[in-house]
PDB file of N, CA, C and O in Angstrom:
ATOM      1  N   UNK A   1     157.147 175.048  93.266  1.00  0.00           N
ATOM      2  CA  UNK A   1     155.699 175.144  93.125  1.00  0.00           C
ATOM      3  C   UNK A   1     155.287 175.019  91.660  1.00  0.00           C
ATOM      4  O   UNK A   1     154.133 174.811  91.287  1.00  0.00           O
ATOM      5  N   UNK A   2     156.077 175.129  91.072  1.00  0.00           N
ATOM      6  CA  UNK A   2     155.846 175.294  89.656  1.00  0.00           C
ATOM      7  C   UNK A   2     155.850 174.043  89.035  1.00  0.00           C
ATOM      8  O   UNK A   2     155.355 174.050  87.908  1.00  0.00           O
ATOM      9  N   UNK A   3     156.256 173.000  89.434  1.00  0.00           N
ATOM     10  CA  UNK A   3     156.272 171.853  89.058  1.00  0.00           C
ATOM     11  C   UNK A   3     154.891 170.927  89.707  1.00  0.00           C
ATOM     12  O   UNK A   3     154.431 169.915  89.178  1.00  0.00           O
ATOM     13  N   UNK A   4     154.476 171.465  90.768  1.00  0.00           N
ATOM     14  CA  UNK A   4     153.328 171.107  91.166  1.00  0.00           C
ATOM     15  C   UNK A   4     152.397 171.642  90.454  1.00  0.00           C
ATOM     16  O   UNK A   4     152.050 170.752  89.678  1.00  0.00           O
ATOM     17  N   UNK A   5     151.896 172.403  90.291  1.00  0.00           N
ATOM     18  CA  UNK A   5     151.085 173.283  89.247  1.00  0.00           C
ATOM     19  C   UNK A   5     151.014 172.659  87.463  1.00  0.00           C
ATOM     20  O   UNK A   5     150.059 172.339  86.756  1.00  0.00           O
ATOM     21  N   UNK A   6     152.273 172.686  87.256  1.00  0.00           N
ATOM     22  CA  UNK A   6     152.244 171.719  86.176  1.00  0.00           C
ATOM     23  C   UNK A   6     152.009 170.221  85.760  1.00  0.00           C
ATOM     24  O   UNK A   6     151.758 169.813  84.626  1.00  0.00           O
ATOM     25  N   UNK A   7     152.173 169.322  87.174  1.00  0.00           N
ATOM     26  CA  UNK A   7     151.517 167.994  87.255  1.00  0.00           C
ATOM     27  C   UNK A   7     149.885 168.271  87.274  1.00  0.00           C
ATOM     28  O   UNK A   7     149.102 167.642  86.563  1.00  0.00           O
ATOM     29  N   UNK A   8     149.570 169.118  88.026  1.00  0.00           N
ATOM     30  CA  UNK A   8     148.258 169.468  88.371  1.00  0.00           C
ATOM     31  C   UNK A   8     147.410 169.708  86.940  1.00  0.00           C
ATOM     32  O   UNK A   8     146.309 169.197  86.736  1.00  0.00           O
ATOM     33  N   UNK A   9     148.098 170.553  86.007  1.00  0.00           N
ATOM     34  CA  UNK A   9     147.292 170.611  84.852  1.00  0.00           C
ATOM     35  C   UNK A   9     147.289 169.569  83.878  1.00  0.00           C
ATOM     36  O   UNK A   9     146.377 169.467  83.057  1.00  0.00           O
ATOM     37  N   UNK A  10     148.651 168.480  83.946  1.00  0.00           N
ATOM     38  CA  UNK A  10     148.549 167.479  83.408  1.00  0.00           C
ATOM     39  C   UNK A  10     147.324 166.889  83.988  1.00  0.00           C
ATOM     40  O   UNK A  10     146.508 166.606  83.112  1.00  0.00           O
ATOM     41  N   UNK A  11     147.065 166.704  84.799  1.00  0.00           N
ATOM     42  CA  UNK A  11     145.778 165.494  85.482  1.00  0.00           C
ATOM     43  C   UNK A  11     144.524 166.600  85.548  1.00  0.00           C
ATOM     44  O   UNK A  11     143.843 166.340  86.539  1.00  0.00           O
ATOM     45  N   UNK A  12     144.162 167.394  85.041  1.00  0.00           N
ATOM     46  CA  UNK A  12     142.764 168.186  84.372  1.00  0.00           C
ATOM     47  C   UNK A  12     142.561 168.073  83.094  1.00  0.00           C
ATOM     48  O   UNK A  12     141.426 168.091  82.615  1.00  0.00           O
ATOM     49  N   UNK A  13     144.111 167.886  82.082  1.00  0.00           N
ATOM     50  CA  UNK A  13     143.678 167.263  81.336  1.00  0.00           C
ATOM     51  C   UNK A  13     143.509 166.253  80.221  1.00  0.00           C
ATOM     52  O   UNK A  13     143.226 166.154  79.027  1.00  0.00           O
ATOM     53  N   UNK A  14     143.873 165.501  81.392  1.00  0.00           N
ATOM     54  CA  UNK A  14     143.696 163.609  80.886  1.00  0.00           C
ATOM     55  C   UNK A  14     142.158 163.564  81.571  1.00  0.00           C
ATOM     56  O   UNK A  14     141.271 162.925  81.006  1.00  0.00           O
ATOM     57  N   UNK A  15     141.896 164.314  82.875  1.00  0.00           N
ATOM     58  CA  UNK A  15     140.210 164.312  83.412  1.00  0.00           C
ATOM     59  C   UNK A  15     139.255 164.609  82.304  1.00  0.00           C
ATOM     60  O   UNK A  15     138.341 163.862  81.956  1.00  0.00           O
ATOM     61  N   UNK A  16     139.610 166.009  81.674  1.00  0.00           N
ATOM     62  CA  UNK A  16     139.461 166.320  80.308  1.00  0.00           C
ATOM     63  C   UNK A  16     138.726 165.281  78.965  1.00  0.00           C
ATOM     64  O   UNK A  16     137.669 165.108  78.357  1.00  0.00           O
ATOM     65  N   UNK A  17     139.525 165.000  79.013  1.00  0.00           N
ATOM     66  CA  UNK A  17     139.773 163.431  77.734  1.00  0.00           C
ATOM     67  C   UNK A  17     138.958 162.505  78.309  1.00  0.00           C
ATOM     68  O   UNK A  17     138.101 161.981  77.597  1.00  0.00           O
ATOM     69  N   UNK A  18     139.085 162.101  79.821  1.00  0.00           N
ATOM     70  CA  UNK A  18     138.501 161.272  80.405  1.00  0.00           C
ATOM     71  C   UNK A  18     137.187 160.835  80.014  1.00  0.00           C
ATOM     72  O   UNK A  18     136.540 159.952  79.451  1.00  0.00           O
ATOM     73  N   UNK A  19     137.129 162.391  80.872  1.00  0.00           N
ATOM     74  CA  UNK A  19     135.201 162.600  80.826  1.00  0.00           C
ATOM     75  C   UNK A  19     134.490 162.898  79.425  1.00  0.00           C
ATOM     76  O   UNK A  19     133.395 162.420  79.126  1.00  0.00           O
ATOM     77  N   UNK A  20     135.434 163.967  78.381  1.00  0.00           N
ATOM     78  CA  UNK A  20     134.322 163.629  76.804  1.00  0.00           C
ATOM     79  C   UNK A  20     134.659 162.282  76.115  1.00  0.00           C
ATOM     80  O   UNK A  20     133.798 161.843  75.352  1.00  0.00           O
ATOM     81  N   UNK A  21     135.512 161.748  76.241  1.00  0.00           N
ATOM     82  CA  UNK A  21     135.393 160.150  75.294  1.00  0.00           C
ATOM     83  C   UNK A  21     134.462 159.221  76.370  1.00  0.00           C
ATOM     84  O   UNK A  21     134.362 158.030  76.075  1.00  0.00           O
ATOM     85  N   UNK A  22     133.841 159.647  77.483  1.00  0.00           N
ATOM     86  CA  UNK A  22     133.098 158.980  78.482  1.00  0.00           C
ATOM     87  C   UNK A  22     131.270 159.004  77.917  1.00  0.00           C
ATOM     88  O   UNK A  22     130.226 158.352  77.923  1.00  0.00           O
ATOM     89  N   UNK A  23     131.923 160.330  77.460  1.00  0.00           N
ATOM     90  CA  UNK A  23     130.190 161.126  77.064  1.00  0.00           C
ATOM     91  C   UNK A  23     129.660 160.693  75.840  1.00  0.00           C
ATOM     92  O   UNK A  23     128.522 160.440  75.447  1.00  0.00           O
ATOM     93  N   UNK A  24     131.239 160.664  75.133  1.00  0.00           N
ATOM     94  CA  UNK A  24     130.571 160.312  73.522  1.00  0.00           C
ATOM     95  C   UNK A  24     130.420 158.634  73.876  1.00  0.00           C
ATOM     96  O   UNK A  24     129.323 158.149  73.600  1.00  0.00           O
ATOM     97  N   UNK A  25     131.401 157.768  74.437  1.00  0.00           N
ATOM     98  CA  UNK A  25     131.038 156.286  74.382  1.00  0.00           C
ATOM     99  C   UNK A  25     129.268 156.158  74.765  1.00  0.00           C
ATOM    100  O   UNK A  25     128.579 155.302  74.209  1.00  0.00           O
ATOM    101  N   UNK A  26     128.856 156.856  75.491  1.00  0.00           N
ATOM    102  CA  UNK A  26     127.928 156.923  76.303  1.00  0.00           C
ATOM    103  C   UNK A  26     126.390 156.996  74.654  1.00  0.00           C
ATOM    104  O   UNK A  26     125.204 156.843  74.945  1.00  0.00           O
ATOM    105  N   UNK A  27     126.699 157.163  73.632  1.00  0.00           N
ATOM    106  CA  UNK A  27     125.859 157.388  72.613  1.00  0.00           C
ATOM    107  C   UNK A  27     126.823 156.916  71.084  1.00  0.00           C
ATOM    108  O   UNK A  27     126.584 157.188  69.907  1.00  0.00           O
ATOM    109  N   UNK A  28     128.141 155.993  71.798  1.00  0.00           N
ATOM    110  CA  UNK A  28     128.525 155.705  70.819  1.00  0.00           C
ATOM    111  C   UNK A  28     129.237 154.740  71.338  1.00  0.00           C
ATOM    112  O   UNK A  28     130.429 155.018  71.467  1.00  0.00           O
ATOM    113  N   UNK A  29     128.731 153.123  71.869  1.00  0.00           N
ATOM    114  CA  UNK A  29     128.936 152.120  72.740  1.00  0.00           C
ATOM    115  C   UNK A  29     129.868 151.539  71.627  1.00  0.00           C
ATOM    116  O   UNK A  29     130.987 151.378  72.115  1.00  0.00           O
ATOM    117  N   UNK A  30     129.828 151.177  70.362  1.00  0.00           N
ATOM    118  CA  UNK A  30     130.663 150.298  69.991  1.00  0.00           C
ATOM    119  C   UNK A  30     131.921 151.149  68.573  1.00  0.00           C
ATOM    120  O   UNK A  30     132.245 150.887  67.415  1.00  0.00           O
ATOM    121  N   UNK A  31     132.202 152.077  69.467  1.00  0.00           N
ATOM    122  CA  UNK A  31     133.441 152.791  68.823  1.00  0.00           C
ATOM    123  C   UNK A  31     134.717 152.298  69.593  1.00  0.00           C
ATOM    124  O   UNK A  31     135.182 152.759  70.635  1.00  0.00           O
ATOM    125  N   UNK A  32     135.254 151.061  68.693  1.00  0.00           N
ATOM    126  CA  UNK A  32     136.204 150.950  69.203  1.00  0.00           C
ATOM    127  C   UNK A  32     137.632 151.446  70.039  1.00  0.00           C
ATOM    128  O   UNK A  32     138.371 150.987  70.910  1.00  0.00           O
ATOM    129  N   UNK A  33     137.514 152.829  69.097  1.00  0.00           N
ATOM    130  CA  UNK A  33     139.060 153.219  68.934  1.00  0.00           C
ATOM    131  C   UNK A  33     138.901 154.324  70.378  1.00  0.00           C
ATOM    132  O   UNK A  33     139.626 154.606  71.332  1.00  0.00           O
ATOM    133  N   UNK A  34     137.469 154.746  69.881  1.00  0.00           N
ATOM    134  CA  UNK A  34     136.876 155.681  71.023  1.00  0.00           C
ATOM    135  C   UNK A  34     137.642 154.847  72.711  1.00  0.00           C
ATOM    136  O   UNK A  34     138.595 155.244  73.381  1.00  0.00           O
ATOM    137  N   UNK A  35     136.825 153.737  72.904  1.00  0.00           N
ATOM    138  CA  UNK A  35     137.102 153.202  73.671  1.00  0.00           C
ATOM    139  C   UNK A  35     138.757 152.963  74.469  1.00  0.00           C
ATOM    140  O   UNK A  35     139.237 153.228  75.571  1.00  0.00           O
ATOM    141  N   UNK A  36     139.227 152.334  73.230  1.00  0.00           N
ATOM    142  CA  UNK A  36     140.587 152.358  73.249  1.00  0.00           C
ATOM    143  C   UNK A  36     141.443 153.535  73.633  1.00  0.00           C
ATOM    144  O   UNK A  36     142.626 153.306  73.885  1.00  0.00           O
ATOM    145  N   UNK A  37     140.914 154.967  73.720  1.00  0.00           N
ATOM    146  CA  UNK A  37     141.049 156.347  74.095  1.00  0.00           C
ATOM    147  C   UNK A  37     141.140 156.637  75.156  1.00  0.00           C
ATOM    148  O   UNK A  37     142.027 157.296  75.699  1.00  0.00           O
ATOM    149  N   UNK A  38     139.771 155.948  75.792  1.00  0.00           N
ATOM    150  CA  UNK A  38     139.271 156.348  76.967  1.00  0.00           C
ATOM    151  C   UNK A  38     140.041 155.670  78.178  1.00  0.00           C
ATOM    152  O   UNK A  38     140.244 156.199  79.271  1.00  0.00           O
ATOM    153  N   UNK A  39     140.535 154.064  77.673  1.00  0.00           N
ATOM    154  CA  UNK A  39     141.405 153.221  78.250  1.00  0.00           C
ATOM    155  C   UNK A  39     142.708 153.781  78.609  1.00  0.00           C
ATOM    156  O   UNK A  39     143.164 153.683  79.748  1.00  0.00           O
ATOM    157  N   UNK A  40     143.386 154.440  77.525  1.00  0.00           N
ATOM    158  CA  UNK A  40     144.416 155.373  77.729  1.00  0.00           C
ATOM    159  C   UNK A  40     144.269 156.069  78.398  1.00  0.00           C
ATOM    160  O   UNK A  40     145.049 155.885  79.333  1.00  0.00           O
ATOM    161  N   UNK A  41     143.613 156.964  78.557  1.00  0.00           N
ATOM    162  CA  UNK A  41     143.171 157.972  79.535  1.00  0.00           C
ATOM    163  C   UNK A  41     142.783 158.258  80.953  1.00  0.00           C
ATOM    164  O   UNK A  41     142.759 159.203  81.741  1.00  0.00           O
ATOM    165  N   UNK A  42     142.379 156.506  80.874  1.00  0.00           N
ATOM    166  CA  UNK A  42     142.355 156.680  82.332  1.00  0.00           C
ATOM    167  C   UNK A  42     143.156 155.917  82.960  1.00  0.00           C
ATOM    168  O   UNK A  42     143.100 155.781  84.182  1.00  0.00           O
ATOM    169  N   UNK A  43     143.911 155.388  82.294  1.00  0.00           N
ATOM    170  CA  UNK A  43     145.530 154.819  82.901  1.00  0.00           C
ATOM    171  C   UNK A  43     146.504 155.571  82.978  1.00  0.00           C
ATOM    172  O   UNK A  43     147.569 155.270  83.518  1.00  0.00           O
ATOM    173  N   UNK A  44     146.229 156.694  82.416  1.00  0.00           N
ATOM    174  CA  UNK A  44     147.638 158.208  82.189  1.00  0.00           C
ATOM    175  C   UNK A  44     146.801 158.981  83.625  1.00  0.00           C
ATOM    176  O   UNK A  44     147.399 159.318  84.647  1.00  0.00           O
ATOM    177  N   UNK A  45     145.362 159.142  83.400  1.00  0.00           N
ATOM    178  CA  UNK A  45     145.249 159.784  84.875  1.00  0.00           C
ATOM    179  C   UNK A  45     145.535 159.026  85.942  1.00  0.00           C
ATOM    180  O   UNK A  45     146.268 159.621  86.732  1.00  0.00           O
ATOM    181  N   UNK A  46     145.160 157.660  86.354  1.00  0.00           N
ATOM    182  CA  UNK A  46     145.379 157.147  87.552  1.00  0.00           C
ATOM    183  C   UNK A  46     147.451 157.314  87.845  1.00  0.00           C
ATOM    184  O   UNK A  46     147.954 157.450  88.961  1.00  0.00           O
ATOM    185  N   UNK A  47     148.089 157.261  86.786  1.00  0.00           N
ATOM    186  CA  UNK A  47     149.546 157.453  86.932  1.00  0.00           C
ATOM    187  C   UNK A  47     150.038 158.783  87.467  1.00  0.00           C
ATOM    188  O   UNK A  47     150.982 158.886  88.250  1.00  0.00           O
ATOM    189  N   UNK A  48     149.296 159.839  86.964  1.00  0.00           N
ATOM    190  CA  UNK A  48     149.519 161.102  87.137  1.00  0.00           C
ATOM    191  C   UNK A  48     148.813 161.546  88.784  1.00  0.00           C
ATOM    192  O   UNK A  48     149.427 162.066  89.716  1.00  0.00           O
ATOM    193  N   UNK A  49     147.190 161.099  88.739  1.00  0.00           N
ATOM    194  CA  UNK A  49     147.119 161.456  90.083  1.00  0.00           C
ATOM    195  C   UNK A  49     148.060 160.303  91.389  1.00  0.00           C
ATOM    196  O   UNK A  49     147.868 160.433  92.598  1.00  0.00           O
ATOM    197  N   UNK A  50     148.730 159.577  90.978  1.00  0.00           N
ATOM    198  CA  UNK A  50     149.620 158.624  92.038  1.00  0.00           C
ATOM    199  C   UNK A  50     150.782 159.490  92.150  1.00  0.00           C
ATOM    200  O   UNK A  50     151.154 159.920  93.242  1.00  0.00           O
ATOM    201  N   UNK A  51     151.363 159.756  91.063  1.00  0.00           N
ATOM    202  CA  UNK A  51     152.116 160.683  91.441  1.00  0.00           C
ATOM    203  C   UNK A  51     152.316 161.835  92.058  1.00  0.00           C
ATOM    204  O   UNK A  51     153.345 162.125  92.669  1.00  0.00           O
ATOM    205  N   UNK A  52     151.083 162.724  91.888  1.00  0.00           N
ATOM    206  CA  UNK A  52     150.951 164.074  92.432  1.00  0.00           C
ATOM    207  C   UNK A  52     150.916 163.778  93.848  1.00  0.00           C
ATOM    208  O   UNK A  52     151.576 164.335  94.726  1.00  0.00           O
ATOM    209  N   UNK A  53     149.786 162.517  94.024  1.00  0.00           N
ATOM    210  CA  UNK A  53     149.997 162.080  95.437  1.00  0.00           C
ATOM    211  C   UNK A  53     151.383 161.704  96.484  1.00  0.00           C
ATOM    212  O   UNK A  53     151.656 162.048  97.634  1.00  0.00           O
ATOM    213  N   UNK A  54     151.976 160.969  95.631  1.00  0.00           N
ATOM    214  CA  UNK A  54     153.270 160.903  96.207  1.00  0.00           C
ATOM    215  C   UNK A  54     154.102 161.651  96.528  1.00  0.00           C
ATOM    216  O   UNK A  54     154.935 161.347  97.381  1.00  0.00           O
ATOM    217  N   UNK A  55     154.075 163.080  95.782  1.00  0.00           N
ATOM    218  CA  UNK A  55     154.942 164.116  96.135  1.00  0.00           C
ATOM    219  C   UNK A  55     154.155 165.182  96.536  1.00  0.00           C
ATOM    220  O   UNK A  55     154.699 166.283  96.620  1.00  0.00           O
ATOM    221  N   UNK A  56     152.840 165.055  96.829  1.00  0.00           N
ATOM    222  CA  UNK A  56     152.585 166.329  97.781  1.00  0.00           C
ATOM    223  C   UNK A  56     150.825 166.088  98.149  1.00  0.00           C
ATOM    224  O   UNK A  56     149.835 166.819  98.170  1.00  0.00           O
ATOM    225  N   UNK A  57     151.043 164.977  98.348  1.00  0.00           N
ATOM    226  CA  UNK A  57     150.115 164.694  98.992  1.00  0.00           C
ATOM    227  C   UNK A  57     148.115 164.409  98.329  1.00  0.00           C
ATOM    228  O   UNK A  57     147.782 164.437  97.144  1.00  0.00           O
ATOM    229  N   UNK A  58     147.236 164.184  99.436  1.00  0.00           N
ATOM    230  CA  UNK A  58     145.935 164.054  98.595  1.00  0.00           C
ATOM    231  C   UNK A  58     145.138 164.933  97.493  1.00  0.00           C
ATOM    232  O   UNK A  58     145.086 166.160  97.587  1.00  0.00           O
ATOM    233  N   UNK A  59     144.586 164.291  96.551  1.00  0.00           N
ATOM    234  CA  UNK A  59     143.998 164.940  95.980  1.00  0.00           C
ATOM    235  C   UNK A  59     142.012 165.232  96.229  1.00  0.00           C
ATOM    236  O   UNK A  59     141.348 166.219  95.913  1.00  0.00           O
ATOM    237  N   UNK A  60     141.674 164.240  96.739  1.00  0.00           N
ATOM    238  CA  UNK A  60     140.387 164.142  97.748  1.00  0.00           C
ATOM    239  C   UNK A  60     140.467 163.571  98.786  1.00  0.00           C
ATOM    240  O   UNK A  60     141.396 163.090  99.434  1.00  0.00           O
ATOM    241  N   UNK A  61     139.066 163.682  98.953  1.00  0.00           N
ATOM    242  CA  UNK A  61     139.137 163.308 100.622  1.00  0.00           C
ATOM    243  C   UNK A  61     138.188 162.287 100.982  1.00  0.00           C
ATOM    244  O   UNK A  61     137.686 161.860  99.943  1.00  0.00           O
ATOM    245  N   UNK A  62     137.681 161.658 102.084  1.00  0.00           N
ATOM    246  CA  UNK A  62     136.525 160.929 102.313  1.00  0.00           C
ATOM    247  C   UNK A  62     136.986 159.764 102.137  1.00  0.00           C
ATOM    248  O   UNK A  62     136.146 158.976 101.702  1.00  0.00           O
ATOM    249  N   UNK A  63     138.455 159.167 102.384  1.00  0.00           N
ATOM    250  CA  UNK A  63     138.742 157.784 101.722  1.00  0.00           C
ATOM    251  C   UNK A  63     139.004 157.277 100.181  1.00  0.00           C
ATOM    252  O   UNK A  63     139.081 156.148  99.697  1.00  0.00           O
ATOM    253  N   UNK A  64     139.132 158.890  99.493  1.00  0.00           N
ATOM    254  CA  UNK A  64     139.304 158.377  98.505  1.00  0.00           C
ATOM    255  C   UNK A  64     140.516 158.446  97.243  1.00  0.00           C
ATOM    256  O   UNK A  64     140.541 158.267  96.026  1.00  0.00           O
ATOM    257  N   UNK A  65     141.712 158.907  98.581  1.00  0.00           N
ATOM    258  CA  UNK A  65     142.937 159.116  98.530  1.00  0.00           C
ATOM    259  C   UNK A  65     144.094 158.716  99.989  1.00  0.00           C
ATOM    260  O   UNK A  65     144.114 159.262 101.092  1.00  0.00           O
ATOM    261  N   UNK A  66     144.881 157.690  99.516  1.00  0.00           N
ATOM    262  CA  UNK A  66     145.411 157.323 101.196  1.00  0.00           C
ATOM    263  C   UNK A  66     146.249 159.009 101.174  1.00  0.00           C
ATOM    264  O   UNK A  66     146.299 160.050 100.518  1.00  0.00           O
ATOM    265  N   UNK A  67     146.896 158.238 102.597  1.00  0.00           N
ATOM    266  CA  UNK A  67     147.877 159.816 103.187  1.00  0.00           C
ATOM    267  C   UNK A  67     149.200 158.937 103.862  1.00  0.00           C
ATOM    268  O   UNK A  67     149.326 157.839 104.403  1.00  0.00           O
ATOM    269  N   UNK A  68     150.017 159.970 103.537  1.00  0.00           N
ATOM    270  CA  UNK A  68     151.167 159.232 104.452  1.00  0.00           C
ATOM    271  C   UNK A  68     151.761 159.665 105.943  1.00  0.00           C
ATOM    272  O   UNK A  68     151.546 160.676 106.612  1.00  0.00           O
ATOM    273  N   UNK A  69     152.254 158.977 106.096  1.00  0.00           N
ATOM    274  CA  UNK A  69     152.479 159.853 107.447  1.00  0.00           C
ATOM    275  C   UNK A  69     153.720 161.277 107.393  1.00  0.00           C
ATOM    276  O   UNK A  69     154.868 161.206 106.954  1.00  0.00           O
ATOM    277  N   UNK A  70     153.111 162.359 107.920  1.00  0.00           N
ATOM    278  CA  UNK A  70     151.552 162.639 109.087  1.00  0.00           C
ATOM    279  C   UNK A  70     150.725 162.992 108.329  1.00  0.00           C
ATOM    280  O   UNK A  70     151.072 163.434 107.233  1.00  0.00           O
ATOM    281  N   UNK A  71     149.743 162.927 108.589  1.00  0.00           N
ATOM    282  CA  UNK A  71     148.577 163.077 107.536  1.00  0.00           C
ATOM    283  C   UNK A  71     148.274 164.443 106.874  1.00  0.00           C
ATOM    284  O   UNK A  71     148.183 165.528 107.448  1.00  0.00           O
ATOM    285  N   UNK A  72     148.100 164.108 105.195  1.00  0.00           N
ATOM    286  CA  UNK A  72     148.891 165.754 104.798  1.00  0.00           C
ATOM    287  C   UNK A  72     147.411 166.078 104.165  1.00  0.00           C
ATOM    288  O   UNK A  72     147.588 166.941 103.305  1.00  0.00           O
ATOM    289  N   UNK A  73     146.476 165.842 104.222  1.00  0.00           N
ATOM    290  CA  UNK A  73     145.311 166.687 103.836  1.00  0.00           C
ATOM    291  C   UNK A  73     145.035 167.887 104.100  1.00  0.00           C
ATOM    292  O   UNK A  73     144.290 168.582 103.409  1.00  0.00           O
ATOM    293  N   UNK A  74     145.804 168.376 105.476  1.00  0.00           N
ATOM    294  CA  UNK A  74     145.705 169.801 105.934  1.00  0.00           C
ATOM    295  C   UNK A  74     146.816 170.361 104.931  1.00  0.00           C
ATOM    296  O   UNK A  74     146.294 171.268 104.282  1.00  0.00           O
ATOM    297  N   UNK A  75     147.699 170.235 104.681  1.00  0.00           N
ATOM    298  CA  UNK A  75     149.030 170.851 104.018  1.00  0.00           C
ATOM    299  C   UNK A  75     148.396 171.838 102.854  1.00  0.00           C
ATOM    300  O   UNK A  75     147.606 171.324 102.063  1.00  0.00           O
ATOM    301  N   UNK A  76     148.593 172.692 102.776  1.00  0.00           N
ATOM    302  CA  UNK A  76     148.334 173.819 102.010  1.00  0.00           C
ATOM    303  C   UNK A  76     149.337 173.947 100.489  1.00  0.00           C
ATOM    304  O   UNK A  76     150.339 173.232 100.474  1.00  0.00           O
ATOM    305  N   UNK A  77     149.152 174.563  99.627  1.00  0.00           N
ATOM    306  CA  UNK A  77     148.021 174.724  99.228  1.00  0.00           C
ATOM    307  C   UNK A  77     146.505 173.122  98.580  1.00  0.00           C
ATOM    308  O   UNK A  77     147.016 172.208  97.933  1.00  0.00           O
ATOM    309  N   UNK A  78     145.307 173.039  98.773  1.00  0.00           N
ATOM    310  CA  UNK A  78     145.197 172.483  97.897  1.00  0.00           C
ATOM    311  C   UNK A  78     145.034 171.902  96.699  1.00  0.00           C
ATOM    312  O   UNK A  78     146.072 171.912  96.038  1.00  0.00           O
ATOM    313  N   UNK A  79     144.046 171.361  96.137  1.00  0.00           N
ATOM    314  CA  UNK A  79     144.345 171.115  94.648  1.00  0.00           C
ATOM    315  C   UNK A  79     143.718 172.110  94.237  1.00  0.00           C
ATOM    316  O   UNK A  79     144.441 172.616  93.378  1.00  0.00           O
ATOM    317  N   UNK A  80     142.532 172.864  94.370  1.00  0.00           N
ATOM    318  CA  UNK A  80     141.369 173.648  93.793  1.00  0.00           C
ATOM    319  C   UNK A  80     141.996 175.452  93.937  1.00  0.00           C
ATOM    320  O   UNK A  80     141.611 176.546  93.524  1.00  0.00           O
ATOM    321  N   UNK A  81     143.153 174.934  94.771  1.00  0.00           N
ATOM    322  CA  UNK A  81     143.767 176.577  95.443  1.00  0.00           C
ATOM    323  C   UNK A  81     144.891 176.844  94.655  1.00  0.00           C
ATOM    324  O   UNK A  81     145.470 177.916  94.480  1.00  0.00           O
ATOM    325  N   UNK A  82     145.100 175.857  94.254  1.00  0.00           N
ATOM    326  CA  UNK A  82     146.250 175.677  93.033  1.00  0.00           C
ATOM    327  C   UNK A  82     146.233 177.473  92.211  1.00  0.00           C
ATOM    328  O   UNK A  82     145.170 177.825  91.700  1.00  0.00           O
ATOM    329  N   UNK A  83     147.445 178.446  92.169  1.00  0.00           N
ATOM    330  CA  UNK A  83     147.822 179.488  91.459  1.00  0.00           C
ATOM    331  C   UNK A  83     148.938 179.353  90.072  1.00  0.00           C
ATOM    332  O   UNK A  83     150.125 179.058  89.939  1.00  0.00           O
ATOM    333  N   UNK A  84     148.088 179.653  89.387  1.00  0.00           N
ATOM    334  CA  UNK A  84     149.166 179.482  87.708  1.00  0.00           C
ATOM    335  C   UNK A  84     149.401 180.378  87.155  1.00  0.00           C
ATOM    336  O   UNK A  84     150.062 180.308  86.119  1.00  0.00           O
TER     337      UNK A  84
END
């Protein structure tokens, strides 16, 4: 469990990073490097949430995470239930 928990905080915070180099591009359109940040960032999260997925399943719901078989969205704990 502990290794789940620890992927889990990796991908809060690259979300982290995500979302303020999102905020500042957002009033600071031609910062390159900014940009170049944000690019990173959201190629380290999409890697990290594929992974978490792969070994234990979705991280949302509504189609916006596949499932494998059998379908593990019920599987406990989930991401938000997460204990550290």
């Amino acid at each position: 469990m502990h290794e789940r928990a620890a992927l889990l905080h990796q991908i809060q915070q690259a979300e982290f990073a995500a979302l303020e180099l999102q905020l500042y591009l957002d009033t600071h359109m031609y910062d390159q490097k900014a940009l170049m940040e944000f690019n990173h960032y959201s190629k380290v999260l999409s890697t990290l949430k594929q992974e978490f997925e792969m070994k234990y399943g979705p991280l949302l719901s509504f189609g916006f995470s596949p499932s494998q078989y059998p379908w593990r969205w019920l599987e406990s704990p989930w991401p938000w239930e997460e204990q550290y």
